[in-house]
matplotlib code that plots the C-alpha trace (Angstrom):
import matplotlib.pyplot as plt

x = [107.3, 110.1, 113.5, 113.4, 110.1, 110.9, 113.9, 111.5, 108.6, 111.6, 113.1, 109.7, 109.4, 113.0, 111.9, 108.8, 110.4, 113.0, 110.5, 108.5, 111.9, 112.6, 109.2, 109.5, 112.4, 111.4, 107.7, 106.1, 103.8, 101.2, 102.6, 99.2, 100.8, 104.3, 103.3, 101.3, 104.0, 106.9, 104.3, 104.2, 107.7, 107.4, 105.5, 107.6, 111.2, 109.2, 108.0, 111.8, 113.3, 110.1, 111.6, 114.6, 114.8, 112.4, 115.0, 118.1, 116.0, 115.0, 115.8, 116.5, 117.1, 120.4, 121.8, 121.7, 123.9, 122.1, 123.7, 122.3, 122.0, 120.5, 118.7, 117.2, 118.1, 119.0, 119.5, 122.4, 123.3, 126.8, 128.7, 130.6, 134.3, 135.5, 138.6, 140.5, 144.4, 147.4, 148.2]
y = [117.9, 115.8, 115.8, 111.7, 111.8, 114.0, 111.9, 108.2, 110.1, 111.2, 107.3, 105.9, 107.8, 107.1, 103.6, 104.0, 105.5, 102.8, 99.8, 102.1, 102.7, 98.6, 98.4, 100.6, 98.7, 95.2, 94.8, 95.6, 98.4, 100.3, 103.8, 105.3, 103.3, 104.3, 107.7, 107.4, 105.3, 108.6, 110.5, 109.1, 109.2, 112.4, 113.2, 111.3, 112.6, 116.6, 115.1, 113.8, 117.3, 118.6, 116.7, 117.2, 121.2, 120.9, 118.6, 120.8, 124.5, 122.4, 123.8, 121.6, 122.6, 120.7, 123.1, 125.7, 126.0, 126.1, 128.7, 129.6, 133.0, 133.6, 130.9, 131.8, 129.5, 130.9, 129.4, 130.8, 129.8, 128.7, 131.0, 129.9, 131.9, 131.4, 132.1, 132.0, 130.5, 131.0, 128.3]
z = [81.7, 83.2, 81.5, 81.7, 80.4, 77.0, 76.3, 76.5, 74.6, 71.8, 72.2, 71.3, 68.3, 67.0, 67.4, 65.7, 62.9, 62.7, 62.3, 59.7, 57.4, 57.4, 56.6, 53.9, 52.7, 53.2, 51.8, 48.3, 48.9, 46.2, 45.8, 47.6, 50.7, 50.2, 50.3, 53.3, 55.0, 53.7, 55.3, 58.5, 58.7, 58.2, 60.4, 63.2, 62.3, 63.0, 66.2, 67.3, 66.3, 68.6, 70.5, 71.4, 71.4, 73.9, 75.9, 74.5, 76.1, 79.3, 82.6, 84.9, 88.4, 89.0, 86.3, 89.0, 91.8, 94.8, 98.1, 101.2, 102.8, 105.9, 105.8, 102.2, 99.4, 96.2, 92.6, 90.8, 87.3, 87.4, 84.7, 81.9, 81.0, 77.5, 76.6, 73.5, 73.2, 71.4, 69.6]

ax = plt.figure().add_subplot(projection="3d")
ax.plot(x, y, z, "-o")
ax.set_aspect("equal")
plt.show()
């Protein structure tokens, strides 16, 4: 699945559960319909965190850095030094 595509799907559901929690604050609801409401947020909030590993793990191609040899392309993952200071 597209990058773009995961982060609209995760945006729909964050808006989703944002019109469910002013509903949840703004009208008088039975507690039968509260608790289906909490559930459905519930429910939505699992789906966002789903979410957004799945777009945190994704590998996405411009990540890579791209090289040529003879007349082969190869993906190389550019590497990351860390290196500790004195302060």
């Amino acid at each position: 699945m597209q990058l773009n595509k995961l982060i609209a799907m995760r945006d729909g559901h964050r808006r989703l559960i944002s019109r469910e929690l002013e509903r949840f604050d703004s009208t008088e609801l039975t507690t039968s319909e509260y608790d289906r409401l909490l559930h459905l947020i519930m429910e939505e909030a699992e789906e966002v965190r789903t979410l957004n590993d799945k777009i945190v793990n994704y590998n996405d191609i411009e990540r890579f850095i791209i090289r040529t040899c003879r007349g082969k392309i190869i993906f190389m993952r550019p590497r990351v030094k860390v290196t500790k200071t004195k302060r």
